[in-house]
N, C-alpha and C positions, 0 to 999 in steps of 0.2 A: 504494500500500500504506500502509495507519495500522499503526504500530505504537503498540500499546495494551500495556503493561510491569505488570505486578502485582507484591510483593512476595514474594519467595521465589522465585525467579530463581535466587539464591545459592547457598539450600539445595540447588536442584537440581543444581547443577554441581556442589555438596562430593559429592552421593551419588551422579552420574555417576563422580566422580574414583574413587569407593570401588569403583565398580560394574566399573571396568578391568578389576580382573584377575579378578573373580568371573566365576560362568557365567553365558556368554550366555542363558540362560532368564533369568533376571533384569532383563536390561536389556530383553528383550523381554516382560516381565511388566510393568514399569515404561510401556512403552510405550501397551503393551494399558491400563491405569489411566488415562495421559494423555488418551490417544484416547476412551474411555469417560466420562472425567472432564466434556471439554470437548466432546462430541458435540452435547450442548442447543445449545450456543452457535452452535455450527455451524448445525445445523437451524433456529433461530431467525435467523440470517442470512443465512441462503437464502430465508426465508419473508417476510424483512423484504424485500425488493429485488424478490421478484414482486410482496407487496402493494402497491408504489410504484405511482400511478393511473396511469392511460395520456391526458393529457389533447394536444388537437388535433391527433388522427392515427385514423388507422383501425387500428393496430398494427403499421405500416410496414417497414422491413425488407426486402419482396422482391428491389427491384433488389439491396441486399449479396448476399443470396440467390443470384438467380441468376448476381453476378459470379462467384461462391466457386463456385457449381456448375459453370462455365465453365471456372472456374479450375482446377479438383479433377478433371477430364475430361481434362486435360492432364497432369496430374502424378499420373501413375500411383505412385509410392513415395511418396505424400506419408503422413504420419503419421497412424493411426487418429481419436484425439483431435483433432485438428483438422477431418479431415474430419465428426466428430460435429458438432462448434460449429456448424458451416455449415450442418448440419440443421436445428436447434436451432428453434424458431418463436416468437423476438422476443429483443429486444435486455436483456430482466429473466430470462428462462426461460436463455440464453444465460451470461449473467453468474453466476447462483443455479447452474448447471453446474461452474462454474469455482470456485468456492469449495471450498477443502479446509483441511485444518490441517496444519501444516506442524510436525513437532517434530523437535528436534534433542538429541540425547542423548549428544554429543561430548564426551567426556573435558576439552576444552578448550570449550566453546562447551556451553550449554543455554539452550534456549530453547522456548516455545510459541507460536506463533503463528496466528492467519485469518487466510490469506493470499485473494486473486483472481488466479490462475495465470492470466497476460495469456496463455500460451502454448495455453491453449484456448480464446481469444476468433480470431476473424477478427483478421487485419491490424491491418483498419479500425476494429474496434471496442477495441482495447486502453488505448486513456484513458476509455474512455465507464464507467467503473466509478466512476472519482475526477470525471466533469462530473457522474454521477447525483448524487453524495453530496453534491456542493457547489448549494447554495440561489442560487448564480449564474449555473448552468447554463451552456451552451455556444450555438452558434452552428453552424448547419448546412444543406446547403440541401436544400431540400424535395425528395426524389426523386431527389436528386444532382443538381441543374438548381438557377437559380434559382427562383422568390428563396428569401434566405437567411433560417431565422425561428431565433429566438431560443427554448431550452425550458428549462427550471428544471428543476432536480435537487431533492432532496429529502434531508435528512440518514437517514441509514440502516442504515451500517457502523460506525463506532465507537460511533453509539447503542444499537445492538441489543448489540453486544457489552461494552460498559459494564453495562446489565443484568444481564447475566452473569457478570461479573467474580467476585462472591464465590462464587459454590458451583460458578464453573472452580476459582479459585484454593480452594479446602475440599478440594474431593474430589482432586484433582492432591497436596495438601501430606499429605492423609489415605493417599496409595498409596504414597508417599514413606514414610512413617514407617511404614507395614508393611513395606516393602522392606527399612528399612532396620534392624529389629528380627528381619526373615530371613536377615542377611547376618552379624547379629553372633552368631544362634544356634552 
């Protein structure tokens, strides 16, 4: 996970703390604005992580595939969301799944964050989000056998989302100050 911090953090926790004892429609109006706010950003780093090229491979993946389906065959109560990942048809399609925003509008705690919820990747694949992102790649073996090849990652996550940064943080500080011009009427 990157965390990527923007200014006005603060403000939103003063207008969380205001937001306590007000009505709940509020804080979930404030929500709905964050969610809406920083939606691009989202979409744009989902989109950024398929466009990553697919170089010396055929778009590989099966054997995880069919361990997970082997796997998932056994484990009747396993969880919805998991069993989707396993469906999923490649290791960018998979990842660009797992991508949500994460906001927390806790009286004591506020925050926005993209997050890569490892809890919808396989197992196996739960670091492969931070070897894509890092230009030094990982190490793996071909087919799950040897030999072991070397593949580069490509910067992708906090790039895409630094793009974004100012009209998240615009439109997020712009619901805020409507909210908070609702609250004192």
């Amino acid at each position: 996970m990157v965390d990527v911090r923007i200014a006005g953090a603060d403000q939103l926790y003063e207008l969380n703390k205001r937001l306590k004892g007000a009505d709940r429609k509020l804080t979930s109006k404030l929500r709905k604005a964050v969610r809406d706010g920083a939606k691009p950003a989202v979409v744009a780093t989902k989109a950024a992580v398929k466009a990553i090229p697919v170089t010396g491979s055929r778009g590989g993946g099966g054997s995880a595939r069919q361990f997970h389906h082997f796997e998932r065959s056994k484990a009747k109560d396993e969880n919805k969301r998991r069993a989707k990942a396993r469906r999923q048809s490649g290791l960018r399609t998979t990842i660009a799944a797992a991508i949500k925003l994460d906001i927390k509008t806790g009286s004591k705690t506020a925050a926005v964050r993209i997050v890569v919820d490892e809890s919808k990747l396989p197992p196996d694949q739960r670091t492969l989000p931070r070897h894509l992102d890092d230009p030094k790649g990982w190490r793996h073996p071909t087919f799950g056998r040897d030999p072991w090849v070397a593949q580069k990652g490509r910067p992708w996550f906090e790039t895409t989302i630094r793009k974004h940064l100012g009209t998240v943080r615009t439109s997020i500080l712009r619901a805020m100050d409507e909210l908070a011009k609702e609250i004192e009427k």
